[in-house]
Structure formats: structure tokens, C-alpha cells
PDB file of the backbone (N, CA, C, O) and the ligand in Angstrom, with CONECT records:
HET     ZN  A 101       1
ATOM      1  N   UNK A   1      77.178 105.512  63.850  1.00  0.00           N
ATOM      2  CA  UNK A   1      77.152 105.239  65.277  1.00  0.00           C
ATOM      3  C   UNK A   1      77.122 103.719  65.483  1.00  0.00           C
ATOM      4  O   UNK A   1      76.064 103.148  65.219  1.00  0.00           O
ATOM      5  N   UNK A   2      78.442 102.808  66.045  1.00  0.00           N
ATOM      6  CA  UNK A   2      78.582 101.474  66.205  1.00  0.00           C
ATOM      7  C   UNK A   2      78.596 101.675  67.799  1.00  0.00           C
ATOM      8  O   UNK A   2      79.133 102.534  68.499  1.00  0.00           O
ATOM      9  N   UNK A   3      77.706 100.418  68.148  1.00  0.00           N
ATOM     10  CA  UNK A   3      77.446 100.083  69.687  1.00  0.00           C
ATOM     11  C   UNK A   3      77.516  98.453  69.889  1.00  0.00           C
ATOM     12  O   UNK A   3      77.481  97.566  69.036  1.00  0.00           O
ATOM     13  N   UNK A   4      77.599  98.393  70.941  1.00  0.00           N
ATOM     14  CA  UNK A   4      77.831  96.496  71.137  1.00  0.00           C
ATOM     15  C   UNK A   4      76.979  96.107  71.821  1.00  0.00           C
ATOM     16  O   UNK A   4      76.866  96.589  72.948  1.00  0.00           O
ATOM     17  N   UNK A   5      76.159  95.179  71.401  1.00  0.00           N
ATOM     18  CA  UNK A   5      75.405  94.211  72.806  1.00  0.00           C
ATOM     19  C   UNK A   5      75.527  93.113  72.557  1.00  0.00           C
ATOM     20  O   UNK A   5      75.794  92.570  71.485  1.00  0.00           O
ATOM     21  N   UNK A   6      75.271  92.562  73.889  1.00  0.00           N
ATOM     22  CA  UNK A   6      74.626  91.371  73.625  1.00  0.00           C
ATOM     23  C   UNK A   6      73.385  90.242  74.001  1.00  0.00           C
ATOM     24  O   UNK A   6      72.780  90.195  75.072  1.00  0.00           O
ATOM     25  N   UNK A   7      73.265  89.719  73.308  1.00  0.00           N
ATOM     26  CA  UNK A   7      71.947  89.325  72.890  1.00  0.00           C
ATOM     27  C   UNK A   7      71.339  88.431  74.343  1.00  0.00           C
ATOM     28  O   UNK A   7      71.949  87.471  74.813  1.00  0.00           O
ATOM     29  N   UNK A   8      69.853  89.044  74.991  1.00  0.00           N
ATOM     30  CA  UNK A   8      69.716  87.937  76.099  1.00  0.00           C
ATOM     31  C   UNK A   8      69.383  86.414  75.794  1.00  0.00           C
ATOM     32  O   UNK A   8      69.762  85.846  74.769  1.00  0.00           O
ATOM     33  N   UNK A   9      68.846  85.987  76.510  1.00  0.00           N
ATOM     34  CA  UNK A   9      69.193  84.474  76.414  1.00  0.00           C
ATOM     35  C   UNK A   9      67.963  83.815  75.401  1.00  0.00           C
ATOM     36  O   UNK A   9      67.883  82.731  74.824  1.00  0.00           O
ATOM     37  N   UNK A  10      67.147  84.877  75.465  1.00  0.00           N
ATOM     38  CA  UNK A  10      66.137  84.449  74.421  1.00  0.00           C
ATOM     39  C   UNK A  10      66.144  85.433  72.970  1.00  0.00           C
ATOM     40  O   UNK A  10      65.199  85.622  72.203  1.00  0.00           O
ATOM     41  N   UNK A  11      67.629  86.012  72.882  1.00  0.00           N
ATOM     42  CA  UNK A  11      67.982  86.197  71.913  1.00  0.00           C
ATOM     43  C   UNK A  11      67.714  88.081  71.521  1.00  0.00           C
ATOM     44  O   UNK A  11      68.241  88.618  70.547  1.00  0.00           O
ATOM     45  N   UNK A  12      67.053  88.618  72.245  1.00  0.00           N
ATOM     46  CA  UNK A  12      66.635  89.757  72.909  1.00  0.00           C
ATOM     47  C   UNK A  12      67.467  91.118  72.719  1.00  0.00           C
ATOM     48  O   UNK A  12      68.310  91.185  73.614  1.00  0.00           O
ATOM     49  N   UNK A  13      67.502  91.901  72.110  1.00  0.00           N
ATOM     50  CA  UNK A  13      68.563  93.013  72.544  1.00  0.00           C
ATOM     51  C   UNK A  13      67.749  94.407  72.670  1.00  0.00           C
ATOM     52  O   UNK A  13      66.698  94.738  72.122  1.00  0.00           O
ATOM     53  N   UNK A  14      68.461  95.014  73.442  1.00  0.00           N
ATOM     54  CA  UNK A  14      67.892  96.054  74.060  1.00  0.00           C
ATOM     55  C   UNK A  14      68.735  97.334  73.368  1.00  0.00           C
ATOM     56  O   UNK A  14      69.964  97.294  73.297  1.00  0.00           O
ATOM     57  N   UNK A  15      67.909  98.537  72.835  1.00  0.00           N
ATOM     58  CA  UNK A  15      68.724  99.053  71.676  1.00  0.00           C
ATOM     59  C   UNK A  15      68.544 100.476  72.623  1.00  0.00           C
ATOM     60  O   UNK A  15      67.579 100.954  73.219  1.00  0.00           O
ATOM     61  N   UNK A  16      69.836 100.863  72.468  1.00  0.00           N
ATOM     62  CA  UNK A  16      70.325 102.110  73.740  1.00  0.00           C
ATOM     63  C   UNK A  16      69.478 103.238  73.731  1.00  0.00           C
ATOM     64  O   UNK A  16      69.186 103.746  72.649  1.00  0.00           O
ATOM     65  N   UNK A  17      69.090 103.650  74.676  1.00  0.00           N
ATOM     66  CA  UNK A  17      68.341 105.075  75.098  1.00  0.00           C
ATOM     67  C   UNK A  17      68.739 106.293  73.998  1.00  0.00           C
ATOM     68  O   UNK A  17      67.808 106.918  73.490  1.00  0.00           O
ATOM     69  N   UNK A  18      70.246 106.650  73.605  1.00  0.00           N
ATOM     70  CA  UNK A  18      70.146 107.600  72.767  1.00  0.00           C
ATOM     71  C   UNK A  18      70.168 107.178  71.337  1.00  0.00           C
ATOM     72  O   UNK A  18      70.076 108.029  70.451  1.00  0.00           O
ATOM     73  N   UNK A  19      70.305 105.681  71.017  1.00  0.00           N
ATOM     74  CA  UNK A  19      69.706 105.512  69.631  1.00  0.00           C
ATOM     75  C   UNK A  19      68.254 105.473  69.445  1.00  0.00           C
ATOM     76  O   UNK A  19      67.658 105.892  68.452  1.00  0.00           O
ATOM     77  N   UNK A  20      67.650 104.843  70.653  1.00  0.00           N
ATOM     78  CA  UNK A  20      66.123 105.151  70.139  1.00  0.00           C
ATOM     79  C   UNK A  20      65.383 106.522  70.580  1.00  0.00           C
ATOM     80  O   UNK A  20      64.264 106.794  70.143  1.00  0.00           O
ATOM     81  N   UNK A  21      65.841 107.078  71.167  1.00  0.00           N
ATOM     82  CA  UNK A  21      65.548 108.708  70.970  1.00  0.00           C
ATOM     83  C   UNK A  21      65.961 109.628  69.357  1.00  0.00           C
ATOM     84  O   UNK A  21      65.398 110.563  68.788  1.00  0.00           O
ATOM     85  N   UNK A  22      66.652 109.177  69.177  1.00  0.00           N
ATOM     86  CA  UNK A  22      67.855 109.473  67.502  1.00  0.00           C
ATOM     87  C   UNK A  22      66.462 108.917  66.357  1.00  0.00           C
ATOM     88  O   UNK A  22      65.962 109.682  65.532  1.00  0.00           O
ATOM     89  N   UNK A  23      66.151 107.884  66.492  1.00  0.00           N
ATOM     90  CA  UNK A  23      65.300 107.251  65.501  1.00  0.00           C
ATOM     91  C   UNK A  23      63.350 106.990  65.975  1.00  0.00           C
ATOM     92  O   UNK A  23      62.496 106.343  65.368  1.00  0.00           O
ATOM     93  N   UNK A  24      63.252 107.704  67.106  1.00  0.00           N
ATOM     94  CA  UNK A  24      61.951 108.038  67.495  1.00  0.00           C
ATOM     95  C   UNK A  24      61.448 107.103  67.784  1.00  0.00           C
ATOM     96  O   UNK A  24      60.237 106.886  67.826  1.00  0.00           O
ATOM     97  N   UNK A  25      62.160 106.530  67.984  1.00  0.00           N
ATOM     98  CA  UNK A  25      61.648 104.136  68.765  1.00  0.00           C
ATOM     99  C   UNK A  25      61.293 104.752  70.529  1.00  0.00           C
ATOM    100  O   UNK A  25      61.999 105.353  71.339  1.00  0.00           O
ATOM    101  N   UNK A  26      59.806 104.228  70.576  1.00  0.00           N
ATOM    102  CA  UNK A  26      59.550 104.130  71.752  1.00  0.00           C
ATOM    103  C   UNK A  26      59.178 102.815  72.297  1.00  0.00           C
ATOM    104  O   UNK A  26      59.200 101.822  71.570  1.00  0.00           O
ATOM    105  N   UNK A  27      58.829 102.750  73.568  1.00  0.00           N
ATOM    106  CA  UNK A  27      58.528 101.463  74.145  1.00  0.00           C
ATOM    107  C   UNK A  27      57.163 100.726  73.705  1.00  0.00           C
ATOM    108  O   UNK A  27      56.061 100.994  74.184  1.00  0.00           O
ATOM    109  N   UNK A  28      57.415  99.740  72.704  1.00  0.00           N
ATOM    110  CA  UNK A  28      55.887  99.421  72.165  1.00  0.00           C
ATOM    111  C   UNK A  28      55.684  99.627  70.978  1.00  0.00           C
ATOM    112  O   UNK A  28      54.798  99.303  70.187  1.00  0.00           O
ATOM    113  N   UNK A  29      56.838 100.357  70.912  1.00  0.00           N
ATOM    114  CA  UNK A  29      56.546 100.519  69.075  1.00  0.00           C
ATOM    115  C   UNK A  29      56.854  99.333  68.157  1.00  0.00           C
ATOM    116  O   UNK A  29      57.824  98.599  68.343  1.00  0.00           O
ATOM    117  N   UNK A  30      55.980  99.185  67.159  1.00  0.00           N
ATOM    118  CA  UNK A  30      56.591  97.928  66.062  1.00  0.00           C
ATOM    119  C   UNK A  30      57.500  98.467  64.751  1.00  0.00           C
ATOM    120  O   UNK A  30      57.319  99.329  63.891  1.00  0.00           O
ATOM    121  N   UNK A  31      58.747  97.348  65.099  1.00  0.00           N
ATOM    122  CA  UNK A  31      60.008  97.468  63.725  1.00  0.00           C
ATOM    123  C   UNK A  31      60.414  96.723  63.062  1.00  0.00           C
ATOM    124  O   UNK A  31      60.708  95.656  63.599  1.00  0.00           O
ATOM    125  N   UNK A  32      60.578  96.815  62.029  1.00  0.00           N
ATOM    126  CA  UNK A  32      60.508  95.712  60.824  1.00  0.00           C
ATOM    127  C   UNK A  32      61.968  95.088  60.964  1.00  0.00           C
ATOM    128  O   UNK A  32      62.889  95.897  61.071  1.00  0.00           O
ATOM    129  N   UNK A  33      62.249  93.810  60.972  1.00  0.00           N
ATOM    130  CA  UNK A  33      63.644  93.575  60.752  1.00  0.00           C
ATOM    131  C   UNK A  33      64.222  92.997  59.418  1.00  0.00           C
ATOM    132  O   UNK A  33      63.592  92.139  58.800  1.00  0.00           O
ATOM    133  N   UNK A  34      65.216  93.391  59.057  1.00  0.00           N
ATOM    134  CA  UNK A  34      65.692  93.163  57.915  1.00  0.00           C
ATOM    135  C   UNK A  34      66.872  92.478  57.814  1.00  0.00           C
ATOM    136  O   UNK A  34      67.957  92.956  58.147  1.00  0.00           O
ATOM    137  N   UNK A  35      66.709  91.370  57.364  1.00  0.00           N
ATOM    138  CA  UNK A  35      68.382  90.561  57.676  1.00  0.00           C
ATOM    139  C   UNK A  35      68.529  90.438  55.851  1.00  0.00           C
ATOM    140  O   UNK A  35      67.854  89.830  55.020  1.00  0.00           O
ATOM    141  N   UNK A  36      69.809  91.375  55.731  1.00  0.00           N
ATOM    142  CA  UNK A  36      70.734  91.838  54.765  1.00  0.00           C
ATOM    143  C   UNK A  36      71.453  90.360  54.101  1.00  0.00           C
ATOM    144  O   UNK A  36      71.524  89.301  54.725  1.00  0.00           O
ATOM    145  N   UNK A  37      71.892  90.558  52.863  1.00  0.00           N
ATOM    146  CA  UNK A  37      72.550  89.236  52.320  1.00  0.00           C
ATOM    147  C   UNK A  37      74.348  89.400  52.920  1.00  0.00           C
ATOM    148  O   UNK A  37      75.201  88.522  52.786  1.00  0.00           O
ATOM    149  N   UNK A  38      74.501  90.393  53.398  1.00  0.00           N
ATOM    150  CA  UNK A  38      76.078  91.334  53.406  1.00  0.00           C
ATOM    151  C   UNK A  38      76.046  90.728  55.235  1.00  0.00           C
ATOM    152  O   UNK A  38      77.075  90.321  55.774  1.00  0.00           O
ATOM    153  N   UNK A  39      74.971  90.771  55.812  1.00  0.00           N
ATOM    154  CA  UNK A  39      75.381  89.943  57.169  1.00  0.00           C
ATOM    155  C   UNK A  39      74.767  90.576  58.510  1.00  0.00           C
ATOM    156  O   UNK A  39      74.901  90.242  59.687  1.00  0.00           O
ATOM    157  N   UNK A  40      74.080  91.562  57.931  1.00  0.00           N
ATOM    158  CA  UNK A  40      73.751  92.682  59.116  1.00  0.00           C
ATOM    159  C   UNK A  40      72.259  92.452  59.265  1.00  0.00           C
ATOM    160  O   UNK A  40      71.793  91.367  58.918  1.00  0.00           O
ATOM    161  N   UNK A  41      71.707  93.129  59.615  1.00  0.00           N
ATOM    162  CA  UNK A  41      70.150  93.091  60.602  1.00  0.00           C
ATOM    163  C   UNK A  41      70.245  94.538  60.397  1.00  0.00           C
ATOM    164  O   UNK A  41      71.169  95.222  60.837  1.00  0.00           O
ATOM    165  N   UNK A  42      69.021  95.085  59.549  1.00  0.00           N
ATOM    166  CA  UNK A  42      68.221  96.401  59.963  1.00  0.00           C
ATOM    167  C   UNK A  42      66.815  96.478  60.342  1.00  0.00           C
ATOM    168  O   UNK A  42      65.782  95.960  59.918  1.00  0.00           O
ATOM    169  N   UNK A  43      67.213  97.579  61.605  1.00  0.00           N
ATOM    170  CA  UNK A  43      66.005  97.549  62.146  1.00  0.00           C
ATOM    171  C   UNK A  43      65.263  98.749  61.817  1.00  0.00           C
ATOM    172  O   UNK A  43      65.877  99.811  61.919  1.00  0.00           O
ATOM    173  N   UNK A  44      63.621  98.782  61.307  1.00  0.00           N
ATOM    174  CA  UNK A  44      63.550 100.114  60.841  1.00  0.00           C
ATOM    175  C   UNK A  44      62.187 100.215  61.845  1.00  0.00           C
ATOM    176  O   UNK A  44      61.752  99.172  62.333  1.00  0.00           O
ATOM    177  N   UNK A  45      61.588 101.400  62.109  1.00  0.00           N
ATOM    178  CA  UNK A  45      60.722 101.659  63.003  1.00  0.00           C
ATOM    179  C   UNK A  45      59.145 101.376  61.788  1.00  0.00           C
ATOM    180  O   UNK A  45      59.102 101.944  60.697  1.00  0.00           O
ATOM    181  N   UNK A  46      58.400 100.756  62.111  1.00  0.00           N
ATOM    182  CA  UNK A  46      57.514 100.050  61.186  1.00  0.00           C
ATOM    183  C   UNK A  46      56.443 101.388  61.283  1.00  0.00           C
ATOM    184  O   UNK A  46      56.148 102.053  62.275  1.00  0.00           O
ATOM    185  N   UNK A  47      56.038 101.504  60.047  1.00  0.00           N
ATOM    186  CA  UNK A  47      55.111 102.657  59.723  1.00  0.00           C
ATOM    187  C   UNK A  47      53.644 101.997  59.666  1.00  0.00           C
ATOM    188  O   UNK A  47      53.343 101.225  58.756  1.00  0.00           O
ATOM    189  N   UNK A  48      52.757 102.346  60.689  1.00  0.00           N
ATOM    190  CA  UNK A  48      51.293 101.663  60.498  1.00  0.00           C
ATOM    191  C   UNK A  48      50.659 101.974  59.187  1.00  0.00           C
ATOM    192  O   UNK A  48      50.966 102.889  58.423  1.00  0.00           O
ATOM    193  N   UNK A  49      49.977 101.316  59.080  1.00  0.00           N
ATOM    194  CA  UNK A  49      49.020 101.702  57.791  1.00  0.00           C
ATOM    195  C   UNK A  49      47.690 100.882  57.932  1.00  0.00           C
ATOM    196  O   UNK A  49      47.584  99.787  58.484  1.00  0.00           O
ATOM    197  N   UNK A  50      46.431 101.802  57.173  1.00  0.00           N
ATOM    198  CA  UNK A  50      45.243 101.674  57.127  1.00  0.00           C
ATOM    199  C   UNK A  50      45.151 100.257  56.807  1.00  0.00           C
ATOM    200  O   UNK A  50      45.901  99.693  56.010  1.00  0.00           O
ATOM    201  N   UNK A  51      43.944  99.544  57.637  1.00  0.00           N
ATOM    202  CA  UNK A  51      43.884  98.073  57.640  1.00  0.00           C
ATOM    203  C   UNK A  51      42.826  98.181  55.974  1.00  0.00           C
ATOM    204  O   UNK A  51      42.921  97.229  55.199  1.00  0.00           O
ATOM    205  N   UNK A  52      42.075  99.153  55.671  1.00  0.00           N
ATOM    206  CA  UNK A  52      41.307  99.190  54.560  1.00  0.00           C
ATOM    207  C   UNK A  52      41.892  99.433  53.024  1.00  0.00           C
ATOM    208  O   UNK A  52      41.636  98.742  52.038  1.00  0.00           O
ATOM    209  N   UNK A  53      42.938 100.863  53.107  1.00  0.00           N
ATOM    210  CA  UNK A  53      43.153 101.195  51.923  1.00  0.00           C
ATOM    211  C   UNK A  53      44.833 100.916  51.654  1.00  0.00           C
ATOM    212  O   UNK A  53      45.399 100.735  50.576  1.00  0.00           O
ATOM    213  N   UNK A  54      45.430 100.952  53.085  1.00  0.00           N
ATOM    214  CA  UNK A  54      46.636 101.014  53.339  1.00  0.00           C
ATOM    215  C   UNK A  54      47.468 101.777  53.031  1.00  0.00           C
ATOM    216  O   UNK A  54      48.544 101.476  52.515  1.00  0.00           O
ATOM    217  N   UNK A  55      46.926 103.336  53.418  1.00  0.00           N
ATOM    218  CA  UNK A  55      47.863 104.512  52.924  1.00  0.00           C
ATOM    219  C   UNK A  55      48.359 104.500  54.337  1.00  0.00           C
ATOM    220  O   UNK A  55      47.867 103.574  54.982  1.00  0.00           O
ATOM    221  N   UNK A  56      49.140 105.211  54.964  1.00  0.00           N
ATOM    222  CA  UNK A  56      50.420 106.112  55.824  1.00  0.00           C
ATOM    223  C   UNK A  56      49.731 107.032  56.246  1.00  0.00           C
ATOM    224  O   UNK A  56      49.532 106.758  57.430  1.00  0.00           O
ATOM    225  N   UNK A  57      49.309 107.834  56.039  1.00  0.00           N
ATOM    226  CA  UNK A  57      49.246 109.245  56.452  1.00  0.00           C
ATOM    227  C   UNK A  57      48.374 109.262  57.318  1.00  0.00           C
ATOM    228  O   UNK A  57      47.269 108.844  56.973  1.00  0.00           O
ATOM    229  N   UNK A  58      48.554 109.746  58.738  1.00  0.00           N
ATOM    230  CA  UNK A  58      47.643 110.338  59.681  1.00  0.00           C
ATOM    231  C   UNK A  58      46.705 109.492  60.123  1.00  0.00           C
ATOM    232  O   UNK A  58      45.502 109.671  60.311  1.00  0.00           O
ATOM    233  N   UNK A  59      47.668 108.161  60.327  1.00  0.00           N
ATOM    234  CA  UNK A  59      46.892 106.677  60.277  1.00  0.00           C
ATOM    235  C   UNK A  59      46.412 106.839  62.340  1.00  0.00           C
ATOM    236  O   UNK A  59      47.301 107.433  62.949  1.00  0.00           O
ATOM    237  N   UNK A  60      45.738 106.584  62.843  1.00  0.00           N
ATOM    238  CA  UNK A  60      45.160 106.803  64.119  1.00  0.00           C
ATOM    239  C   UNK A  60      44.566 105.058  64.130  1.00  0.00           C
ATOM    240  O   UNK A  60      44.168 104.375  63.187  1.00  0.00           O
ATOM    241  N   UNK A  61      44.709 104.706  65.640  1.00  0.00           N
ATOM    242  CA  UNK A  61      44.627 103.184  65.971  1.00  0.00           C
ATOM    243  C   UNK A  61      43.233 102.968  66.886  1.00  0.00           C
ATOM    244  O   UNK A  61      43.000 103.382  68.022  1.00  0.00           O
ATOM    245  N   UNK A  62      42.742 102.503  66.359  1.00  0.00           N
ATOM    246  CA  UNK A  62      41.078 102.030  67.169  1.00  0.00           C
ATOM    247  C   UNK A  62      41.015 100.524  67.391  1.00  0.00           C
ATOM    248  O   UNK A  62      40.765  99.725  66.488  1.00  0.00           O
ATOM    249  N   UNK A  63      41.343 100.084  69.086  1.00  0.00           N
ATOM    250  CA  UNK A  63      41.622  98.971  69.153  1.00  0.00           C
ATOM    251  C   UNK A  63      43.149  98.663  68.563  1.00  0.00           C
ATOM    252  O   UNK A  63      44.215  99.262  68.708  1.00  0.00           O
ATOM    253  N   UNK A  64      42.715  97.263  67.715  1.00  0.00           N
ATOM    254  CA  UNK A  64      43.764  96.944  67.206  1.00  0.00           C
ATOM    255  C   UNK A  64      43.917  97.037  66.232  1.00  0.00           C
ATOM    256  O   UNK A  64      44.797  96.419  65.632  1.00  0.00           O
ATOM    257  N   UNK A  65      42.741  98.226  65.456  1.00  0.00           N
ATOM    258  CA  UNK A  65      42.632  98.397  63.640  1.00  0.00           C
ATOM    259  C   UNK A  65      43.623  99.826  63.899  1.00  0.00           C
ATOM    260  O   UNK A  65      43.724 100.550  64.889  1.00  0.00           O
ATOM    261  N   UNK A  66      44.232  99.872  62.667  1.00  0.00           N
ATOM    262  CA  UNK A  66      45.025 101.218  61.979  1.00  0.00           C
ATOM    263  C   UNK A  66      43.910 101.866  61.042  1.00  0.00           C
ATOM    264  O   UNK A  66      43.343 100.948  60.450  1.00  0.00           O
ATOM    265  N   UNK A  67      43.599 102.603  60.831  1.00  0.00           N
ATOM    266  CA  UNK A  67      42.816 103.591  60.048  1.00  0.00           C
ATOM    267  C   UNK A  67      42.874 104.848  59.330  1.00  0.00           C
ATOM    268  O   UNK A  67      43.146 105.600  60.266  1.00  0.00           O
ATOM    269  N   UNK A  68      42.810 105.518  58.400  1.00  0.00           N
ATOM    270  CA  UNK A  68      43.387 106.762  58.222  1.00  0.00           C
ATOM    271  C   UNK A  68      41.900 107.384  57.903  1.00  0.00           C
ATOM    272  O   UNK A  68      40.831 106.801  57.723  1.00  0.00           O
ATOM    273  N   UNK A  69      42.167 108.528  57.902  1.00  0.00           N
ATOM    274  CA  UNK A  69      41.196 109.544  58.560  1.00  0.00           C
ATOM    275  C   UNK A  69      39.776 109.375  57.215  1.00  0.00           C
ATOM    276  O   UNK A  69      38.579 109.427  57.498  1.00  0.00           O
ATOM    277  N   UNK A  70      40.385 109.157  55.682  1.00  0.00           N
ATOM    278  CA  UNK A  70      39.062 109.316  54.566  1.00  0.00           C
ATOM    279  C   UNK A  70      38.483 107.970  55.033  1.00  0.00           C
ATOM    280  O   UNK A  70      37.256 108.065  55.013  1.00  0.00           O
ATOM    281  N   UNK A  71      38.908 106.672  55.472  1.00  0.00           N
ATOM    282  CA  UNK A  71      38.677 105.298  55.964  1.00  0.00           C
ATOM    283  C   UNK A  71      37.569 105.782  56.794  1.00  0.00           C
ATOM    284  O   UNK A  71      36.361 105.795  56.555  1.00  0.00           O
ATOM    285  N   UNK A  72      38.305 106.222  57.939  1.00  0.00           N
ATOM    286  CA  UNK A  72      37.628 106.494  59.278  1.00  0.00           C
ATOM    287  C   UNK A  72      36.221 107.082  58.820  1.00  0.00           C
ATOM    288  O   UNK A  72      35.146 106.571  59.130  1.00  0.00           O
ATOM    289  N   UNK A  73      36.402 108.457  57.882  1.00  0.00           N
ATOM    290  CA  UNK A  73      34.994 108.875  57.556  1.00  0.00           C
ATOM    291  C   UNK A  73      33.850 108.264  56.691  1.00  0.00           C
ATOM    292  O   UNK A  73      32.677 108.623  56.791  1.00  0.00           O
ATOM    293  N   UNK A  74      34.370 107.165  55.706  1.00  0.00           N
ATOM    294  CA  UNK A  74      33.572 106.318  55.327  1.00  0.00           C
ATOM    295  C   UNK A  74      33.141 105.161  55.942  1.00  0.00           C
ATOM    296  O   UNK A  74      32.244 104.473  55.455  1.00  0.00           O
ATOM    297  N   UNK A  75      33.719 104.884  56.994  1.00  0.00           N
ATOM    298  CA  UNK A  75      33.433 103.482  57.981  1.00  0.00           C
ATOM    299  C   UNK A  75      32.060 104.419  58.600  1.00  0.00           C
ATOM    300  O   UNK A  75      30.903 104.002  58.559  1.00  0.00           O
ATOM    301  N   UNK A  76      32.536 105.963  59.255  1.00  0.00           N
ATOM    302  CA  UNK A  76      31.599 106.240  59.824  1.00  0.00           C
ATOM    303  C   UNK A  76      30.032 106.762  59.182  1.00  0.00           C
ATOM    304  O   UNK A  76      28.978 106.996  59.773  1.00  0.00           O
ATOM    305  N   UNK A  77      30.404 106.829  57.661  1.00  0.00           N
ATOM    306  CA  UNK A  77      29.311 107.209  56.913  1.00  0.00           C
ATOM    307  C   UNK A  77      28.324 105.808  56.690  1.00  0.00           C
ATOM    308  O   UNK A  77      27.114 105.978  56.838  1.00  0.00           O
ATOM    309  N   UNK A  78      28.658 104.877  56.451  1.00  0.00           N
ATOM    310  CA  UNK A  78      28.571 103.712  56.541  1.00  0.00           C
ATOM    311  C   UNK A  78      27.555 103.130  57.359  1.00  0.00           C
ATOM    312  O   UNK A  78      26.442 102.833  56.925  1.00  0.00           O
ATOM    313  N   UNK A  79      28.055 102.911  58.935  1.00  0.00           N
ATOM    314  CA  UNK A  79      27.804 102.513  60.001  1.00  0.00           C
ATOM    315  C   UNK A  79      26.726 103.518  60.807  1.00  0.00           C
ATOM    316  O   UNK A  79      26.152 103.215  61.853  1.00  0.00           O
ATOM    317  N   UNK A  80      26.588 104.749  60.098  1.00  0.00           N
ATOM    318  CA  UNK A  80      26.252 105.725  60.972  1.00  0.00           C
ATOM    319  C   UNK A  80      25.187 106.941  59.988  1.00  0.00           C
ATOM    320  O   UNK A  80      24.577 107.933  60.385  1.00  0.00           O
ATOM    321  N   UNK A  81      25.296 106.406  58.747  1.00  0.00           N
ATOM    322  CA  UNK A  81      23.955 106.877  57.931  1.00  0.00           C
ATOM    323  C   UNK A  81      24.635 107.979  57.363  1.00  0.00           C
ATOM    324  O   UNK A  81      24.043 108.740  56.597  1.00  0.00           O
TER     325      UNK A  81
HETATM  326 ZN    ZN A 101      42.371 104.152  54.569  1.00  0.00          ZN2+
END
């Protein structure tokens, strides 16, 4: 799927309603960019991860920390006796 934009003035592009429905990009979400040696830019939808152990899975956001759930239960064992 090739689409055209172009870039606003602060360099900005706005990536079309049915590609980011296609790739699960919502408003606010963070994406990693990747500028290729071949000339291109990939954009991939950035996967949070635990600010402690830094696994993926079933990572849930408190504030501005990422956390995953064995984290979460030892922060709370921790903090909370
Ligand atoms: Zn963790």
C-alpha cells in the first residue's frame, strides 16, 4: 500500500485514517522511526515496556511509568508489606 504526502512545514506528516487503523496507530501513540540505509523511513508502532525489568507483556501505564503486572506486584509487595 503506496500513499503520498506531504510533509508540513515543521516537517510533520499525517499518516492516513485507513493505514493507521490497518496497523492499530492511534492518536498518542508512540512509534519508533527507522531511517533505512536503501532511503526509506519505517515507522513501527513502539511497544511499551516495563521501566524495571523491561519485558512486553501486559505492560499497564501508571503516570508516566510502564509496568508489567510481576513488577507491579513486587513494587506493591514492597511498598505495601
Ligand atoms: Zn517488569
Amino acid at each position: 500500500m503506496v500513499k503520498f504526502k506531504k510533509l508540513s512545514k515543521t516537517r510533520g506528516v499525517t499518516i492516513p485514517k485507513d493505514l493507521a487503523s490497518w496497523l492499530d496507530l492511534s492518536a498518542g501513540d508512540a512509534v519508533e522511526l527507522d531511517a533505512r540505509g536503501d532511503g526509506s523511513l519505517v515507522i513501527t508502532k513502539h511497544a511499551n515496556t516495563c521501566r524495571f525489568c523491561g519485558g512486553a507483556d501486559n505492560i499497564k501505564q501508571f503516570g508516566d511509568v510502564y509496568v508489567c503486572p510481576v513488577c507491579a506486584a513486587r513494587l506493591h509487595k514492597e511498598v505495601c508489606g
